[in-house]
N, C-alpha and C positions, 0 to 999 in steps of 0.2 A: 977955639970957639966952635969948630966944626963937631969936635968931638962932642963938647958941651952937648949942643945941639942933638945929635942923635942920640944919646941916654936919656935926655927928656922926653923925642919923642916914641922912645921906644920904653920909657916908664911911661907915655901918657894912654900908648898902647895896652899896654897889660894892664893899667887902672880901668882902662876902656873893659876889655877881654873880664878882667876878674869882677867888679861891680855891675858890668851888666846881665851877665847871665842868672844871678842869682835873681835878679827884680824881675826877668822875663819866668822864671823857672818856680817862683815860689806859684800864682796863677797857674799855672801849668800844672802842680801839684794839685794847689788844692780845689782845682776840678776834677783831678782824678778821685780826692777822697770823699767831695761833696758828690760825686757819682755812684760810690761805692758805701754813699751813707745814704741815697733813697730806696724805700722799698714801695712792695704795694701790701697793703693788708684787705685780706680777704673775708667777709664777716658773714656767717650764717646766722641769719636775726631767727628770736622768738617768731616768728612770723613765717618763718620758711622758706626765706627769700634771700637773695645773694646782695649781697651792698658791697661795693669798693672804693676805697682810699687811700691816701701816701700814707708813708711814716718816715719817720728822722732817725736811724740809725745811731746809738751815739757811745754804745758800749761794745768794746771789744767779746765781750761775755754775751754778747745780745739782749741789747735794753732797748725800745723802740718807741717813742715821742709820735703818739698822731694825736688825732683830734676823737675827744668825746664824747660830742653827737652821732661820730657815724660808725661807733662802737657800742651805743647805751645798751641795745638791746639784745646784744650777741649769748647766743648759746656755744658759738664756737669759730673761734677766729684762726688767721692762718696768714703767714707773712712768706712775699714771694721776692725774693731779691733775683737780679737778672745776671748775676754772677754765680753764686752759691747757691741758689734754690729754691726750697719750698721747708719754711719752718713751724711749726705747732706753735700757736703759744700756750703755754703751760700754767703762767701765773698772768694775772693782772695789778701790778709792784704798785699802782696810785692813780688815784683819778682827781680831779680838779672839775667839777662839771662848772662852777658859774665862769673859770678860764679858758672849756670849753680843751681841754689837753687831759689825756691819760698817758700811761705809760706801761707797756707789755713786755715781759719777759720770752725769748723766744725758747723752747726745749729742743735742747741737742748743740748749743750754738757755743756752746765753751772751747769746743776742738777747729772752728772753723778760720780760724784766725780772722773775724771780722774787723774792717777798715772803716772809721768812721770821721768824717769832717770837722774841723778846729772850732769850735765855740768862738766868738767874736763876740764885738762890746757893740751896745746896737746905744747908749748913750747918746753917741753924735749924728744917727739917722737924722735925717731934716729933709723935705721935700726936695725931689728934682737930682737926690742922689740917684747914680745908677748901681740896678744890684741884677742881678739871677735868679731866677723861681726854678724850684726841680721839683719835679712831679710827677706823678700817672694820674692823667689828666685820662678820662674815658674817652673824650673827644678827642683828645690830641694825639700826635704820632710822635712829639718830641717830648724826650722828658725835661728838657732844660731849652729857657730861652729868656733873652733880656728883658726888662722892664726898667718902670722908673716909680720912686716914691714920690706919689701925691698929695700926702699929707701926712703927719704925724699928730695923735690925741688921744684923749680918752673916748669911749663908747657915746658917752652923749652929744658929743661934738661934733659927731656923725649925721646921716641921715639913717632916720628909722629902719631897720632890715630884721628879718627873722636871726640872724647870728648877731645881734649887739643888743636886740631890745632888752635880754635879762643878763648881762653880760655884766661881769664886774666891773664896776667905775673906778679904783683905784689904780685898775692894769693898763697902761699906754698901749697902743697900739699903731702899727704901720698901713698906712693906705696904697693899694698897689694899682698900677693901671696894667689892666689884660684881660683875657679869655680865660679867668678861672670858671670851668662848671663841674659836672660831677667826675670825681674823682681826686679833686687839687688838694680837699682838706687833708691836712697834716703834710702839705709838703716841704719842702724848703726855702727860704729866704736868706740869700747869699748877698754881702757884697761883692766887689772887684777883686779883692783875694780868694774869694767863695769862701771864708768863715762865714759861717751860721748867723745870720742875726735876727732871725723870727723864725718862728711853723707860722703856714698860713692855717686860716681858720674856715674859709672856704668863699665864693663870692657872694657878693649883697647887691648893691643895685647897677640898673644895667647902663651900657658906656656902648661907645660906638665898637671899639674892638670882642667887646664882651659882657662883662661887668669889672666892677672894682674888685678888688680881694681885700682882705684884712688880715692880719698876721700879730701875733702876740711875739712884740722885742722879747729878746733871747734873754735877757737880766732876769726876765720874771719866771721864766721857765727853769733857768738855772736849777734853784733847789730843788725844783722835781726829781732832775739826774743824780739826786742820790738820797732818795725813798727809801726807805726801811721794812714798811711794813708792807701787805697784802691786801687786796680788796675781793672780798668771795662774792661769785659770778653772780651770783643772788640779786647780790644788788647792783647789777645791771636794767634789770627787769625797768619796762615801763607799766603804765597801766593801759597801754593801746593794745588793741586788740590786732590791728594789720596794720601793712604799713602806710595803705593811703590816711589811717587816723593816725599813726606817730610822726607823719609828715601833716600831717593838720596841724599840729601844734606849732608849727615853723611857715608853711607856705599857705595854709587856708585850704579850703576844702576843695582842693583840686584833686583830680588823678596823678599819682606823680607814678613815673618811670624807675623804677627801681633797680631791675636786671638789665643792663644793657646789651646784653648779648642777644643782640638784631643778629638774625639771619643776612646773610649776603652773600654773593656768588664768586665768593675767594677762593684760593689756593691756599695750600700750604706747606710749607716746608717742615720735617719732623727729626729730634735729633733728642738724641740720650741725656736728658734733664739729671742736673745735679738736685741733691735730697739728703740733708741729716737725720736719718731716721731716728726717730726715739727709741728704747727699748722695749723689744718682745719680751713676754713672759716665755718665751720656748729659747733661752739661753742658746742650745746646741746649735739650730741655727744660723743665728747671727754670729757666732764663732765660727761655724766652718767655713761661710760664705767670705767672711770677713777677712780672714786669715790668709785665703789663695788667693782674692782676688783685687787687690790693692785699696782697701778700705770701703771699695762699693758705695764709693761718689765718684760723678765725673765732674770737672769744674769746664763753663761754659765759656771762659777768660780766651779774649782772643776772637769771637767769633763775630765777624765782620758780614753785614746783609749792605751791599746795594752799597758800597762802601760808608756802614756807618755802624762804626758797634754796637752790640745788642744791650748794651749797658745804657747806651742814651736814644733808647727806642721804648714808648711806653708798654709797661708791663700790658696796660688793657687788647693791646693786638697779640699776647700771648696765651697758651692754654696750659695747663698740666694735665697731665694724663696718669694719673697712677696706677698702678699694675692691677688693683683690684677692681679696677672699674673697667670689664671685659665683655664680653659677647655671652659668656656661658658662666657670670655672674659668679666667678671662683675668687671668695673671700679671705679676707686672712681670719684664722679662729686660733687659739689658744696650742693647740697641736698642728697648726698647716701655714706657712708662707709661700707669698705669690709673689713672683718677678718678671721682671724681664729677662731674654735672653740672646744676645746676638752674636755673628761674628764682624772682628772688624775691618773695616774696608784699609787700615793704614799698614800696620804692618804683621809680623807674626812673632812668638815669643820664642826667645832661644832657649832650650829647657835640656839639660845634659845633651849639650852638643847635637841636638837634632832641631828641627826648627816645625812648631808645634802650632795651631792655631789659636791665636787668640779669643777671649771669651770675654765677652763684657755681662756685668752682672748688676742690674741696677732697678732701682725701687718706680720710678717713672720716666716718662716721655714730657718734654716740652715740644709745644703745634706752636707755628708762628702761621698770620695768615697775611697774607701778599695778596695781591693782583694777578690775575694770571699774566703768561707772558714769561720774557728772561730777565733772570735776575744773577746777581754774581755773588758767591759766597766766599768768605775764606773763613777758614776754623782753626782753633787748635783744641783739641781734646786732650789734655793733660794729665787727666786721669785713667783713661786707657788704655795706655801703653806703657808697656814694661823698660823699654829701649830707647822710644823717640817721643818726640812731641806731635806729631801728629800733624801739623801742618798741612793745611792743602788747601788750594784754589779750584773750584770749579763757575761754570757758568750752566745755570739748570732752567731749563724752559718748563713752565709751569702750567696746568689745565685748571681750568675752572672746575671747584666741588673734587678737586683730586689731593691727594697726600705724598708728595718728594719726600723718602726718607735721608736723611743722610748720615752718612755713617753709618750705616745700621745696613746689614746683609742676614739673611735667614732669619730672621725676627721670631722669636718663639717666648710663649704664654710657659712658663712654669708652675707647680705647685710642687711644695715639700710636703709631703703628709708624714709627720710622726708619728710610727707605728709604737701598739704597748709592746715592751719584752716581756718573754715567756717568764719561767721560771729560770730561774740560775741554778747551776751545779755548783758545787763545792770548787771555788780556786777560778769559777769564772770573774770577770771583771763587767762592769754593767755596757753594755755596747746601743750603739745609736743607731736604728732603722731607719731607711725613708722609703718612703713608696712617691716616685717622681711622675708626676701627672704634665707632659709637655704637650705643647699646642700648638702647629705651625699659624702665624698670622700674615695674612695676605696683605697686600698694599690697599686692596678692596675692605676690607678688616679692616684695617687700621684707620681707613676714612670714616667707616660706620662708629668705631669708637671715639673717635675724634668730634665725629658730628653730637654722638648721643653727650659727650662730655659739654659741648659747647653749647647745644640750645637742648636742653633736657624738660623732656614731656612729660607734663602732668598729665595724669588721667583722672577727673572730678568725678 
């Protein structure tokens, strides 16, 4: 009997040990892939003006689900994920305007092995579920945080809002309770597994915590995620002429706030931004660079502020900095590329038995801006190192209107300038010229770029 006894409980053990880890571990999952399926898109309107919104991740090839409105007008949008980077988008794959969802192609995004969160059946939503919103919310510092469904219906069922009054009646929709404002549309709507089961649409009227949000169930959006054809940028165009009148058409003739990028008396931390760059017409190049220097991306994976990853920290407290947006205005053109160039603070590269400095080579900078004060970082730079992963802990005290780089030591401006070849002799082969135009940047430098990149002056 004794023995009995102990195979039971040591079968009731291992049913314990084997069926529970996977129920705590699926959640665990797929928070990680619902984290690594929100971006921000970044949208330079007809108008001139900067607008930001989420997007939904949802093709490994880079296919990207946001919302319509806050895309109608773009001359040229730009998807910022807080992993992998800064991507172009190249096509605009289908729009849906009375659903109030497009869907963007991102260029360069084939090789990046992007992660994208499980589609879920939004069928059984019903009020008083709890689910997840992920977002870059402008206001907010968290990209992800709980709520509860309010309601479940069609657009009419509703109270009257600028995002339902012309809004298709046949598409159900989820009622969320929070602080969605500018920024949320096109984010995510998770349940308790974090499958997908809406993009939110943006918020409508106001609640104590905020306003309500709306979100299109994931059924209906399904077929979007596999569009066929193209929509040319054209027919983006409104007929508003700025944007206080393409926001007439939604909030009424108020002044609205477009660029949120307020001035404030922050800090910032600064660190070598990953970027899949598209393709130069100057081939040579982006071959030599490419070749020595281990792909010339760095991935930002690992890198922990104030103990919280920069994966679940809204993109809107971020900057990018691209290389061509400098002090001395050196562009890239057809014959000349511009970089970054530093060395690194982790290790150094062993090169036929001598041990060599390392060189990071990379298209832009990511600013994060803080509080002044100490903060604690830990990073891993995976792409810049030949040998190691780069690991490290610091604790960095921070000045107001000042730039902490990290990682980054001797920070220098390059330009490749592609000279013509002369003539060729008989039996030469065609050889490649540069003329290397390099620029040391100071930590003083790098603030003034940072500033001019984050509140940029018009002159009327």
């Amino acid at each position: 009997m004794r023995y009995s006894v102990t195979v039971s409980s040591i079968t009731l053990v291992l049913l314990v040990v084997l069926f529970a880890n996977p129920v705590w571990a699926g959640p665990r999952a797929g928070r990680a892939r619902a984290l690594d399926s929100v971006v921000q898109v970044i949208v330079t309107t007809d108008f001139g003006s900067t607008r930001r919104c989420s997007g939904y991740l949802f093709s490994p090839s880079g296919q990207v689900l946001t919302s319509f409105h806050a895309i109608s007008d773009a001359v040229d949008i730009s998807v910022f994920h807080a992993s992998y980077g800064v991507f172009d988008v190249d096509r605009i794959r289908r729009i849906d305007p009375r659903a109030d969802v497009a869907v963007l192609s991102l260029e360069g995004a084939a090789g990046a092995e992007l992660v994208s969160a499980h589609l879920g059946d939004s069928r059984a939503v019903s009020a008083g579920d709890p689910v997840y919103v992920l977002h870059h919310s402008i206001y907010s510092e968290n990209v992800i945080y709980s709520t509860k469904v309010v309601d479940v219906g069609y657009s009419r069922q509703f109270p009257s809002c600028y995002l339902l009054d012309d809004y298709a009646s046949e598409l159900m929709l989820i009622q969320l309770d929070g602080p969605f404002d500018g920024g949320s549309a096109g984010g995510l709507v998770c349940n308790e597994s974090f499958d997908v089961i809406g993009i939110l649409l943006g918020g409508g009227d106001d609640t104590a915590d905020g306003r309500y949000g709306y979100a299109l169930m994931s059924g209906y959006f399904k077929p979007l995620l596999i569009s066929t054809y193209d929509v040319a940028w054209s027919n983006l165009r409104t007929d508003a002429t700025s944007d206080a009148d393409y926001f007439d058409n939604f909030f009424g003739p108020v002044p609205q706030l477009v660029d949120y990028q307020a001035p404030m008396p922050e800090s910032y931390i600064a660190w070598f931004g990953p970027v899949y760059h598209t393709e130069l017409s100057d081939f040579e190049f982006t071959t030599e660079i490419n070749d020595n220097i281990d792909q010339n991306w760095f991935a930002t994976k690992g890198l922990v502020i104030d103990g919280k990853p920069v994966n679940e920290i809204s993109a809107a407290r971020m900057i990018y900095w691209p290389a061509n947006v400098n002090p001395w205005d050196i562009t890239d053109e057809v014959d000349r590329y511009v970089f970054f160039d530093a060395d690194s603070l982790f290790s150094k590269r062993i090169y036929r038995n001598r041990d060599t400095e390392e060189r990071i080579v990379t298209r832009s900078i990511l600013a994060m801006a803080l509080t002044p004060g100490r903060h604690s970082i830990r990073y891993e730079n995976r792409g810049a190192n030949y040998k190691s992963t780069g690991m490290r802990s610091a604790r960095l005290d921070l000045n107001a209107a000042e730039v902490t780089l990290i990682d980054i030591e001797g920070l220098n401006l390059v330009s490749w300038q592609l000279l013509q070849n002369g003539e060729l002799r008989i039996g030469e082969g065609e050889p490649v010229h540069y003329e290397v135009d390099k620029r040391p940047l100071s930590t003083n430098e790098v603030t003034t770029c940072i500033r001019r990149v984050r509140y940029p002056v018009v002159f009327h």
